[in-house]
C-alpha positions as CSV (number, residue, x, y, z in Angstrom):
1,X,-8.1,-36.6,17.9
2,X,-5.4,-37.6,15.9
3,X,-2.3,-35.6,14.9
4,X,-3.7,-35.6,11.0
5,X,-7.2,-33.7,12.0
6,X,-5.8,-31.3,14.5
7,X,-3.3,-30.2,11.6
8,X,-6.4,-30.2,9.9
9,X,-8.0,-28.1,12.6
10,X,-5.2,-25.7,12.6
11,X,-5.6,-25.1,8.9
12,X,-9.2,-24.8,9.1
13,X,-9.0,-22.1,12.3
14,X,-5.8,-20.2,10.9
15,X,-7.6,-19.5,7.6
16,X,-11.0,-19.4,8.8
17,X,-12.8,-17.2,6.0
18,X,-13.5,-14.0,8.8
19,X,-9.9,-14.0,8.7
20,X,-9.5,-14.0,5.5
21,X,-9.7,-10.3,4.7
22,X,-7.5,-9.2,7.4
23,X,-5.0,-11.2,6.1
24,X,-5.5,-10.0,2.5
25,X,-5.3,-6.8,3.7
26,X,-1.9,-7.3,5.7
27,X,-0.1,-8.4,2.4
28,X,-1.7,-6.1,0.4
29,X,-0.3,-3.2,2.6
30,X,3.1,-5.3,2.8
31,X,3.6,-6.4,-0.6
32,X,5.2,-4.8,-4.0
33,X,2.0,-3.1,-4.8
34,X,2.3,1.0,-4.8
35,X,-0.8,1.1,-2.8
36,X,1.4,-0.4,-0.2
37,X,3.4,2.8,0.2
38,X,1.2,4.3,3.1
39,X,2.4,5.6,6.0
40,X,1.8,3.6,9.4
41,X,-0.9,5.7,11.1
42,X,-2.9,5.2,7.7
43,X,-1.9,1.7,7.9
44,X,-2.9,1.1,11.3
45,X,-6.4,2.6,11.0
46,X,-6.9,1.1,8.1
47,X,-6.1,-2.2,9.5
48,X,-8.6,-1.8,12.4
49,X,-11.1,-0.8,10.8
50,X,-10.9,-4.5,8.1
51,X,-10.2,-6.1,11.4
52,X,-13.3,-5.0,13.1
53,X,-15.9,-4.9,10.2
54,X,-14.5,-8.4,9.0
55,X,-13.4,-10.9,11.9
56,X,-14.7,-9.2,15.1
57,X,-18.2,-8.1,14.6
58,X,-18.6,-11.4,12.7
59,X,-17.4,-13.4,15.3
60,X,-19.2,-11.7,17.8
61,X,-22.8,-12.0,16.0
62,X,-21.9,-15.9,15.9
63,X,-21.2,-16.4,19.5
64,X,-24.6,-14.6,20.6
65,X,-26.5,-16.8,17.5
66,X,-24.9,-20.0,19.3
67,X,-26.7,-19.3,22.4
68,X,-30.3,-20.0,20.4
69,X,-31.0,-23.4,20.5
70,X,-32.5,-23.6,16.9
71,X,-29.1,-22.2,15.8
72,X,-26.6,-25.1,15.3
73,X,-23.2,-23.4,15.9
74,X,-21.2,-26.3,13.9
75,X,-23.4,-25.3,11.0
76,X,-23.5,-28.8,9.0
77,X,-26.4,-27.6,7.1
78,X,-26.1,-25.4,3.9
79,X,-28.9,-23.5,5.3
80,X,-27.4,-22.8,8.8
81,X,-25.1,-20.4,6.8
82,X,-27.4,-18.1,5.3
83,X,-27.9,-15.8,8.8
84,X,-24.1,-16.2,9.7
85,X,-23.7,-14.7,6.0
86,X,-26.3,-11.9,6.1
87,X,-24.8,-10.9,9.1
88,X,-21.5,-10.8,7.6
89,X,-22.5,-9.2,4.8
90,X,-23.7,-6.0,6.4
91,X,-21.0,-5.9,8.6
92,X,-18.6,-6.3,5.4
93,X,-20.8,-3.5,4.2
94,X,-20.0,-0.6,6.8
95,X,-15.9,-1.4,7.0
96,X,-16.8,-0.7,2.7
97,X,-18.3,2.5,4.0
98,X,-16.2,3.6,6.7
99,X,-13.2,3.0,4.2
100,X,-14.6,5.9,2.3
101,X,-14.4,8.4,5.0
102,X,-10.7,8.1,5.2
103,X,-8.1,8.8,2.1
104,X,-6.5,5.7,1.1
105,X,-5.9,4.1,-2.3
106,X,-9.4,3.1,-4.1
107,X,-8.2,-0.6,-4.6
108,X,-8.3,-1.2,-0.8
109,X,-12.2,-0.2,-1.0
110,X,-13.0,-2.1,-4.2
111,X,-11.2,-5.4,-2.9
112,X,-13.9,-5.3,0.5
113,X,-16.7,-4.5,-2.3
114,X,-15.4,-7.8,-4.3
115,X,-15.7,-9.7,-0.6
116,X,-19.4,-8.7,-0.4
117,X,-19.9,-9.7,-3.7
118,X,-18.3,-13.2,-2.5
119,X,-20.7,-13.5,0.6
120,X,-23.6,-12.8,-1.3
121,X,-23.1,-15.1,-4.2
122,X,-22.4,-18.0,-0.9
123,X,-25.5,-16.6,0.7
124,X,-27.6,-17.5,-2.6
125,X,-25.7,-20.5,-2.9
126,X,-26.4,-21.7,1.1
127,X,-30.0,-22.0,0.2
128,X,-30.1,-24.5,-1.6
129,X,-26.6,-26.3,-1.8
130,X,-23.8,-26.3,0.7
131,X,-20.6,-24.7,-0.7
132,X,-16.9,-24.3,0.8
133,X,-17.0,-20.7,2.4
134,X,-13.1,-21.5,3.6
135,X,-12.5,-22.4,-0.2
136,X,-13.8,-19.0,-0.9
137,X,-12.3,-17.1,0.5
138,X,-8.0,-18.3,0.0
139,X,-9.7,-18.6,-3.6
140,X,-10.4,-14.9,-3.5
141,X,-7.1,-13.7,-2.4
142,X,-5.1,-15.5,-5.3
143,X,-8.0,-13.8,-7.7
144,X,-7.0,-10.4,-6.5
145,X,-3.2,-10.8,-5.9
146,X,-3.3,-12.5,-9.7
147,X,-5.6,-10.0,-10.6
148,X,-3.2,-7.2,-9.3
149,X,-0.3,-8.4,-10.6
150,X,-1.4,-8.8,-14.2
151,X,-2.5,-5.3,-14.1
152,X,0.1,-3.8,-12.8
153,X,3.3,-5.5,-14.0
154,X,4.4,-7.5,-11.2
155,X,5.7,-10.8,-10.8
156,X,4.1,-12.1,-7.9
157,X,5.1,-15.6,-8.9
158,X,6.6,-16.2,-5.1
159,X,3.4,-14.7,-3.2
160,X,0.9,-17.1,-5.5
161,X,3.1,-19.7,-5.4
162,X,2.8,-19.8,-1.7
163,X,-1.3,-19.3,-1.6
164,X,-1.7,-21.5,-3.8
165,X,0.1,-24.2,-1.5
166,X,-2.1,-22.9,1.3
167,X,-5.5,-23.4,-0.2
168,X,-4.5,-27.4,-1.1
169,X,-3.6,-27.4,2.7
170,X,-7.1,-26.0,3.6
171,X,-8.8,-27.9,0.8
172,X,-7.6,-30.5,2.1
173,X,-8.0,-30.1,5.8
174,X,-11.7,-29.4,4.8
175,X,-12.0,-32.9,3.1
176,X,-9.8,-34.7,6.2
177,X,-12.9,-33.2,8.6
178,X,-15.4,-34.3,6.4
179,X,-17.1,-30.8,6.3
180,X,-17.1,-30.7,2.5
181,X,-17.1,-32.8,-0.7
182,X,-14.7,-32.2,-3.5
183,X,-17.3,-30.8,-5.7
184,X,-17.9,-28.1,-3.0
185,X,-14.8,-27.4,-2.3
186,X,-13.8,-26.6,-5.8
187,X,-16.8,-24.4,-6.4
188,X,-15.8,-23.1,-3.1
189,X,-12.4,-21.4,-4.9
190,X,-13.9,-21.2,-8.3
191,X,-16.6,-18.8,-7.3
192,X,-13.9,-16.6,-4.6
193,X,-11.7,-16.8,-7.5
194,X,-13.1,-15.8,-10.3
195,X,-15.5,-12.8,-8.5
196,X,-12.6,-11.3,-6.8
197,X,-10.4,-11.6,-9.9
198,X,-12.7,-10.0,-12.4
199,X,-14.1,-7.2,-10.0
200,X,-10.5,-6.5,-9.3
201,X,-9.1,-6.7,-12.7
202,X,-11.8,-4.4,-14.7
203,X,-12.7,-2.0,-11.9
């Protein structure tokens, strides 16, 4: 392996799309936003509960589908996806619900609904055609943190800025690995994007 792919590797494990969320939600609770004025119990529950409804149970699911042998765990085809994502899905679904039992700010809530809407739309999409899910998911955090910042006032010009640079790194790294074409890669950030941005913006 060369130095260019494992940079490429890096990229692609760093922003892997289970982590995704917990990342999203890390800034979120970090950043300018009022919602981010919680105190740290709040924060820390909060956080574990993303954490384990998004990345771990995930993760977990995978590793026990990997030891089937009709499941291919580098999942080349499109259609390897669709249980991975199903899975997901419903796990997405009960951090959405356990969310409600505790008081926090409703945009925390509506930005794991806008996730679920993501999967599913991949889901569909995994079928019939495979699309970037890494793509997806950076694209959905710049939809909500543009999407937050336009409707709240704030010049989050620094915080995109930066994103923005990190999903032509992942883009990128994707294309370097030959996991995806261009064409799916852009409908890869085009489809996080634009769900999380108008769920976000009009809810």
């Amino acid at each position: 392996m060369n130095f260019k792919h494992f940079i490429a590797r890096f990229f692609s494990i760093v922003f892997h799309p289970l982590l995704i969320p917990s990342l999203g939600f890390l800034l979120l609770m970090n950043s300018g936003f009022y919602f981010s004025m919680m105190n740290p119990t709040a924060k820390k529950v909060l956080f574990l509960i993303v954490f384990l409804s998004t990345f771990l149970l995930p993760l977990l699911s995978l590793g026990l589908l990997s030891f089937n042998k009709r499941f291919d765990s580098s999942m080349e085809k499109s259609t390897d996806r669709v249980i991975p994502l199903l899975f997901t899905a419903v796990y997405y679904y009960l951090g959405y619900f356990y969310l409600g039992k505790i008081q926090i700010y409703p945009i925390y809530r509506i930005f794991l609904l806008s996730t679920i809407l993501i999967i599913i739309l991949l889901l569909l999409i995994s079928m019939k055609w495979k699309i970037s899910n890494h793509m997806a998911g950076i694209g959905g955090l710049i939809g909500a943190v543009l999407a937050l910042s336009f409707r709240l006032g704030i010049n989050s010009s620094v915080l995109l800025g930066a994103l923005i640079i990190v999903a032509g790194l992942v883009g990128s790294s994707r294309l370097l690995l030959q996991k995806h074409n261009p064409l799916q890669i852009y409908a890869g950030f085009f489809a996080g994007f634009t769900i999380n941005y108008l769920v976000i913006i009009y809810l």
